[in-house]
C-alpha positions as a Markdown table, in Angstrom:
| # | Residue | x | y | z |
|---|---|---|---|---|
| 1 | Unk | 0.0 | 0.0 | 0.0 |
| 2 | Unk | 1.3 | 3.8 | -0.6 |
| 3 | Unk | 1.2 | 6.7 | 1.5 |
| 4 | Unk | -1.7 | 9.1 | 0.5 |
| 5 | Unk | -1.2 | 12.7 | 0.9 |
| 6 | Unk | -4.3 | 14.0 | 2.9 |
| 7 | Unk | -4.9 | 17.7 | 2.3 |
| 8 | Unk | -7.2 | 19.2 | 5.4 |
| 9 | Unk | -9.8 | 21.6 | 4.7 |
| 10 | Unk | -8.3 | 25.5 | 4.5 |
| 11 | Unk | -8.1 | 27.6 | 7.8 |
| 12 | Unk | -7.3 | 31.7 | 7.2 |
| 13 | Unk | -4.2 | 33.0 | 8.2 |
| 14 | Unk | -3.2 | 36.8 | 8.4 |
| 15 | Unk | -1.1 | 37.5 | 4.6 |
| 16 | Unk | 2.4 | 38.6 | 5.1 |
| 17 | Unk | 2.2 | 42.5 | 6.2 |
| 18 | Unk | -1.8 | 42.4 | 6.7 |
| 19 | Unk | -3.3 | 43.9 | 10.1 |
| 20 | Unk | -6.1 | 42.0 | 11.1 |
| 21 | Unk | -8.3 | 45.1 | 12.7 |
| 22 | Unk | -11.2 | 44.4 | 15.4 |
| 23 | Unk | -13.6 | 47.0 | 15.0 |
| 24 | Unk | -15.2 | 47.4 | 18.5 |
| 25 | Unk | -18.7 | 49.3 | 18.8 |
| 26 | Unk | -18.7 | 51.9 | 22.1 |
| 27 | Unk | -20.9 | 50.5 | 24.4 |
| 28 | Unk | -24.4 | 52.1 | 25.1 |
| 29 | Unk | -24.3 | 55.7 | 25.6 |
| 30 | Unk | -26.1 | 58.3 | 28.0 |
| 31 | Unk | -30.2 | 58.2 | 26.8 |
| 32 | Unk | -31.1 | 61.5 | 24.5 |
| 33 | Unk | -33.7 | 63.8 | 25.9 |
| 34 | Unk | -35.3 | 66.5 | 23.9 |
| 35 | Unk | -34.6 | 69.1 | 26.3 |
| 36 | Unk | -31.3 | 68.9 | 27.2 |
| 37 | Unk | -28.8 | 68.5 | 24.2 |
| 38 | Unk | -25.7 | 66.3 | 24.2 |
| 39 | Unk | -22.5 | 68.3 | 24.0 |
| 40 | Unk | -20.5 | 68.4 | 21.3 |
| 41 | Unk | -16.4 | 68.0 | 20.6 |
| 42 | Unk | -16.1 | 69.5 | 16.6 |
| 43 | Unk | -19.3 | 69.1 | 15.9 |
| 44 | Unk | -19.8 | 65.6 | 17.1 |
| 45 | Unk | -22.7 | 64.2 | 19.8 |
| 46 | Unk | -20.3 | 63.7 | 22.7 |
| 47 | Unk | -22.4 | 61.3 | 25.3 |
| 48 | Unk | -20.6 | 59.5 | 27.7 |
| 49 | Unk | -21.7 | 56.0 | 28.5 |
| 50 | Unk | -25.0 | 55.3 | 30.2 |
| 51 | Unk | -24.4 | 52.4 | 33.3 |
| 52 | Unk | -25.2 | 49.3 | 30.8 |
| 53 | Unk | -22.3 | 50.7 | 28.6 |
| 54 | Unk | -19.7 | 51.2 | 31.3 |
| 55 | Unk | -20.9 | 47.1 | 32.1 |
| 56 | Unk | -20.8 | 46.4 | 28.3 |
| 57 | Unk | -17.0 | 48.0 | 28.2 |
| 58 | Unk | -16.0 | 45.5 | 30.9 |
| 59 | Unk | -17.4 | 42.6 | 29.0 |
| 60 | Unk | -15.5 | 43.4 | 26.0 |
| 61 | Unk | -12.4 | 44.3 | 28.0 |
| 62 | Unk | -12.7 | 40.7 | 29.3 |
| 63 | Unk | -12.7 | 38.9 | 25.8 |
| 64 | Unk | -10.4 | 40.8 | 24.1 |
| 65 | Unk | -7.8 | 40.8 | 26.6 |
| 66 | Unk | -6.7 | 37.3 | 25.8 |
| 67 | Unk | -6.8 | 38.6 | 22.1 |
| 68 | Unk | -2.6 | 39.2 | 20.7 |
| 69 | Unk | -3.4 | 43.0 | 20.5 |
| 70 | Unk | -0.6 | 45.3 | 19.5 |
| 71 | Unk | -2.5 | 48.7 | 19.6 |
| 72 | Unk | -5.3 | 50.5 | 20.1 |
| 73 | Unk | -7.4 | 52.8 | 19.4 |
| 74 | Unk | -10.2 | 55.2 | 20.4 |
| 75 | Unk | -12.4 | 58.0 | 17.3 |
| 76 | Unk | -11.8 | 60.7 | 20.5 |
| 77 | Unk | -15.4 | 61.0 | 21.8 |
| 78 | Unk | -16.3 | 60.1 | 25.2 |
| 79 | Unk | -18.1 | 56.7 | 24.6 |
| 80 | Unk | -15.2 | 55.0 | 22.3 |
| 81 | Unk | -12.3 | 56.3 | 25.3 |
| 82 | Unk | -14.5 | 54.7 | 28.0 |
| 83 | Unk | -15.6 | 51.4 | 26.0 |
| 84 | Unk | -11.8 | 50.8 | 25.8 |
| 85 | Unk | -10.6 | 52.0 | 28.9 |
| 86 | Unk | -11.2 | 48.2 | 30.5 |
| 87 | Unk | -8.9 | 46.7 | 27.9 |
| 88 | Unk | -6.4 | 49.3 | 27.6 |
| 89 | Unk | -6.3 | 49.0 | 31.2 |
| 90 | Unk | -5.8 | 45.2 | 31.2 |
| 91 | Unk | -3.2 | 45.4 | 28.3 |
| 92 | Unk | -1.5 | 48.1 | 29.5 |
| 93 | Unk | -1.9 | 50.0 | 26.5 |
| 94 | Unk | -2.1 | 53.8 | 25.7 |
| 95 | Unk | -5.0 | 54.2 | 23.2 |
| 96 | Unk | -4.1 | 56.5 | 20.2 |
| 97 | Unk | -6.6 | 59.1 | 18.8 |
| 98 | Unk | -8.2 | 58.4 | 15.3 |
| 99 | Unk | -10.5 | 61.1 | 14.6 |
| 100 | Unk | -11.5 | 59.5 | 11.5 |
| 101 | Unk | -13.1 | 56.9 | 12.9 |
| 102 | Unk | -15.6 | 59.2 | 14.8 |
| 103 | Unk | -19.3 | 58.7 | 13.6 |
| 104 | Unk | -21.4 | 60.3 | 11.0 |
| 105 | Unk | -21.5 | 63.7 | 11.3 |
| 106 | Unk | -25.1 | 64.3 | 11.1 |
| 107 | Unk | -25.4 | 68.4 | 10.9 |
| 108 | Unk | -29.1 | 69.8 | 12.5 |
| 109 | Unk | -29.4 | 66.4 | 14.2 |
| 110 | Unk | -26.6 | 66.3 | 16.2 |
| 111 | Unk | -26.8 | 66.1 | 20.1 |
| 112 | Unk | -28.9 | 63.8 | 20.4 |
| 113 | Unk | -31.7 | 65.0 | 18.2 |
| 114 | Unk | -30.9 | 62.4 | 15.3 |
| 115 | Unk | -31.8 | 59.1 | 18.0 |
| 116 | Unk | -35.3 | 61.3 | 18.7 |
| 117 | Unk | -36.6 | 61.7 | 15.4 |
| 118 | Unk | -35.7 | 58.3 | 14.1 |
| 119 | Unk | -37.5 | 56.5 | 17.0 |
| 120 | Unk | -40.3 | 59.2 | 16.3 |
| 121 | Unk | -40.1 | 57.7 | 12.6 |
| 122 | Unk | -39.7 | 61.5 | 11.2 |
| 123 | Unk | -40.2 | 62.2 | 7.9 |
| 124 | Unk | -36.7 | 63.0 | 7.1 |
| 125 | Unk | -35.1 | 59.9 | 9.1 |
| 126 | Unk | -37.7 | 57.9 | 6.1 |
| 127 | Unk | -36.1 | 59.6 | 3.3 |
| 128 | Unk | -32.6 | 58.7 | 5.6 |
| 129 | Unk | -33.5 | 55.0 | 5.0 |
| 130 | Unk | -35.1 | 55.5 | 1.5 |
| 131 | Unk | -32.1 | 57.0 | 0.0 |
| 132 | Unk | -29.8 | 55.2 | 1.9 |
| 133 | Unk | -27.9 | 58.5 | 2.4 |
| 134 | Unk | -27.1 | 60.7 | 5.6 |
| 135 | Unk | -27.1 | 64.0 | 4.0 |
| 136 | Unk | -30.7 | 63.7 | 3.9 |
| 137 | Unk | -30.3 | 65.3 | 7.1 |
| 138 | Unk | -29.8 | 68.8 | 6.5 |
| 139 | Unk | -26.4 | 69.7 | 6.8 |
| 140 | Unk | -25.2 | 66.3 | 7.5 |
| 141 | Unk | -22.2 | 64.5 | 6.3 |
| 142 | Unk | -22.7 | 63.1 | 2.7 |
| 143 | Unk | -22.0 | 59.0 | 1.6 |
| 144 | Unk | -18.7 | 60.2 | -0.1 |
| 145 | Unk | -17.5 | 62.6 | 2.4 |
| 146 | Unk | -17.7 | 59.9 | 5.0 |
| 147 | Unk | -16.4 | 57.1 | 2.6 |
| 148 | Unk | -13.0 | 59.1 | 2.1 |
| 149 | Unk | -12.2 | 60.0 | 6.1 |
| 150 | Unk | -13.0 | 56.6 | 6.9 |
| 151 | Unk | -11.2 | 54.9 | 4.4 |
| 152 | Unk | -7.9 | 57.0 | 4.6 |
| 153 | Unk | -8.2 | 56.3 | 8.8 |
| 154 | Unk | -8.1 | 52.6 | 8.2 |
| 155 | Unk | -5.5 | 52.8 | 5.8 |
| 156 | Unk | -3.3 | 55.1 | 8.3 |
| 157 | Unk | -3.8 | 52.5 | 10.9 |
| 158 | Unk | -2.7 | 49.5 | 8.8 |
| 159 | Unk | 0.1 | 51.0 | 7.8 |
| 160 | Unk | 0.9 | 51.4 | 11.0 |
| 161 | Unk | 0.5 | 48.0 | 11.8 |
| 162 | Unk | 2.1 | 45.2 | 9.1 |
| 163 | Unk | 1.6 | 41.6 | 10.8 |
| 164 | Unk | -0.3 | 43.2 | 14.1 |
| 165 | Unk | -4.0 | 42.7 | 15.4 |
| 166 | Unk | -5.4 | 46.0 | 16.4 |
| 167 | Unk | -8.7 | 46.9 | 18.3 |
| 168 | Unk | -10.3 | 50.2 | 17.2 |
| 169 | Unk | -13.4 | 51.5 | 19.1 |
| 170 | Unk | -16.0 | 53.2 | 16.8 |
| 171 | Unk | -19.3 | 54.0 | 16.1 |
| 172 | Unk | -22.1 | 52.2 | 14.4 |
| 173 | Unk | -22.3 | 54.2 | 11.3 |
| 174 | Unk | -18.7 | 53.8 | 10.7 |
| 175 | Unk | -18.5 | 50.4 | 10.8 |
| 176 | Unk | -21.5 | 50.5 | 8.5 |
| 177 | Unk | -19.5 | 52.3 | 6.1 |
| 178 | Unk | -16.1 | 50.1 | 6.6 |
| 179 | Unk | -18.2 | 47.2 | 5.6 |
| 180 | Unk | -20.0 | 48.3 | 3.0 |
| 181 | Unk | -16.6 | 49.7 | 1.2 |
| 182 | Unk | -15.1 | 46.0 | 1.9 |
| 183 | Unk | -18.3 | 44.3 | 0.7 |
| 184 | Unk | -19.5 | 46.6 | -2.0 |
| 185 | Unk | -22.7 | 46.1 | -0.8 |
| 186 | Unk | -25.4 | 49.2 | -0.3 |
| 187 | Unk | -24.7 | 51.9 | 2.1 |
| 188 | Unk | -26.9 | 51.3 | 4.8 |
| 189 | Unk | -26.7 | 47.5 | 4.4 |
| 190 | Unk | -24.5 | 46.9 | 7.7 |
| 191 | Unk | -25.2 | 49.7 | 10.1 |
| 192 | Unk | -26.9 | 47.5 | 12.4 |
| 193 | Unk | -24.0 | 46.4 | 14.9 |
| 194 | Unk | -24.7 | 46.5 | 18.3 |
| 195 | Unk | -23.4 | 48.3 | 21.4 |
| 196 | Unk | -20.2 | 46.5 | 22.4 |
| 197 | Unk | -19.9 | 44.0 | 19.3 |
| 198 | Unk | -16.8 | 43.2 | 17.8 |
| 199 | Unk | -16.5 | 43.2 | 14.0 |
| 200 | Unk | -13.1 | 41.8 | 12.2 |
| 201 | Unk | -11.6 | 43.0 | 9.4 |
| 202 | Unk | -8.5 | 42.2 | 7.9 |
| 203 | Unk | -6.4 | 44.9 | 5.5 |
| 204 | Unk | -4.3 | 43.4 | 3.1 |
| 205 | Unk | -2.7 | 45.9 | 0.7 |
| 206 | Unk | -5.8 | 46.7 | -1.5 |
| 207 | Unk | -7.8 | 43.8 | -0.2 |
| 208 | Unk | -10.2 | 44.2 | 2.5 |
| 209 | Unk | -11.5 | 41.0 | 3.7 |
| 210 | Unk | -14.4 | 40.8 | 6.2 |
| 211 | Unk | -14.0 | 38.0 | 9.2 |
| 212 | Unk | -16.3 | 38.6 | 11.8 |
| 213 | Unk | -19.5 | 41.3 | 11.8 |
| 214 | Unk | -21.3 | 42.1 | 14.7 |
| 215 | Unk | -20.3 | 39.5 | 17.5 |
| 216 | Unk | -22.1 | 39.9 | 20.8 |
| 217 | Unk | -21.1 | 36.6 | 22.5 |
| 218 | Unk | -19.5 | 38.2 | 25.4 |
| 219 | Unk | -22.5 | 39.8 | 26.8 |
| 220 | Unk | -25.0 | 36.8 | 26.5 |
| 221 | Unk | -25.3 | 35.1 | 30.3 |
| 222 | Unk | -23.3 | 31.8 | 29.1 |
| 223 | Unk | -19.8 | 34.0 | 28.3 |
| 224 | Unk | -20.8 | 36.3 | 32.3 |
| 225 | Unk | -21.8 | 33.2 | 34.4 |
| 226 | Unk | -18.3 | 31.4 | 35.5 |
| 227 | Unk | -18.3 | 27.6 | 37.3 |
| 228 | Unk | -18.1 | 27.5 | 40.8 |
| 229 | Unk | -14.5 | 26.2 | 41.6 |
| 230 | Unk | -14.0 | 22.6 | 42.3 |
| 231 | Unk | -13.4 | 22.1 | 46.1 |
């Protein structure tokens, strides 16, 4: 009888020079109110995190930390610095700024006004979702606008970062954008990602390859709830 090469079935591994990026969500941030207004860093909402996202940031903290992180980062506002505060804390990593990575800018909605009239179902937050397009908010940042920051932040941080894993804490309609761009798929088609998820990404040159989108696992009760000891 002759030996048979077996070929197993293909696992991925990070291409020579890529940076496999983890995209981390903020956790949940202080509720909006209609009369009192968020405050603002250069024209951004600037919420800090309400108590279920400073619990959220621990969680995440927690499953990253065993993650080979070289770096990471925060987009400047409140909610991104305090998500990662946990795991920088564990790591014992400095976060660096990114402020292209900071959300949408969405012009006359900002400060908390945009997450009022889209639970109130406003007739401009339909033609948002019918267009696909955040500049149907008046003054707001338009598709291409935020297409270009985002895209030259995530190249700036994989250059950075040949052969290294990196966390960066964002916001949901970035993410949305990062995934579209890598997936070619409609605008609006991934801005769905959770407080606290983790979404992978890995930067290969040109190539942008999508591992992981929207991955909650560390905040169901199965990853919180640990076994008693064995006495």
């Amino acid at each position: 009888m002759t030996d048979q090469t077996e070929y197993r079935q293909y696992r991925f591994a990070l291409p020579p020079g890529a940076t496999d990026i983890l995209l981390v969500r903020h956790g949940e941030s202080a509720p909006a109110r209609e009369d009192v207004s968020f405050p603002l860093l250069d024209g951004h909402s600037d919420p800090p995190l309400a108590d279920e996202g400073e619990r959220e940031a621990q969680l995440v903290g927690e499953r990253l930390a065993v993650e080979p992180i070289g770096a990471i980062y925060v987009s400047g506002l409140r909610r991104t610095v305090q998500t990662a505060a946990p795991l920088a804390e564990k790591l014992g990593i400095t976060p660096a700024e990114e402020p292209g990575m900071r959300e949408v800018k969405l012009g006359d909605w900002e400060g908390g006004l945009f997450r009022i009239r889209v639970a109130e179902n406003h007739e401009v937050a339909q033609r948002m979702w019918e267009t696909q397009r955040w500049d149907a908010i008046p003054n707001a940042e338009s598709t291409e606008d935020l297409a270009a920051r985002v895209r030259a932040a995530i190249e700036r941080i994989a250059a950075a970062h040949p052969d290294q894993h990196v966390a960066v804490f964002t916001h949901g309609g970035v993410i949305g954008q990062v995934l579209a761009m890598a997936t070619e798929s409609k605008p609006f088609a991934f801005i769905g990602a959770d407080n606290a998820s983790i979404t992978q990404l890995v930067v290969a040159d040109e190539r942008w390859f999508v591992r992981r989108y929207n991955d909650t696992a560390h905040l169901h009760p199965a990853f919180t709830v640990r076994p008693e000891p064995l006495t």
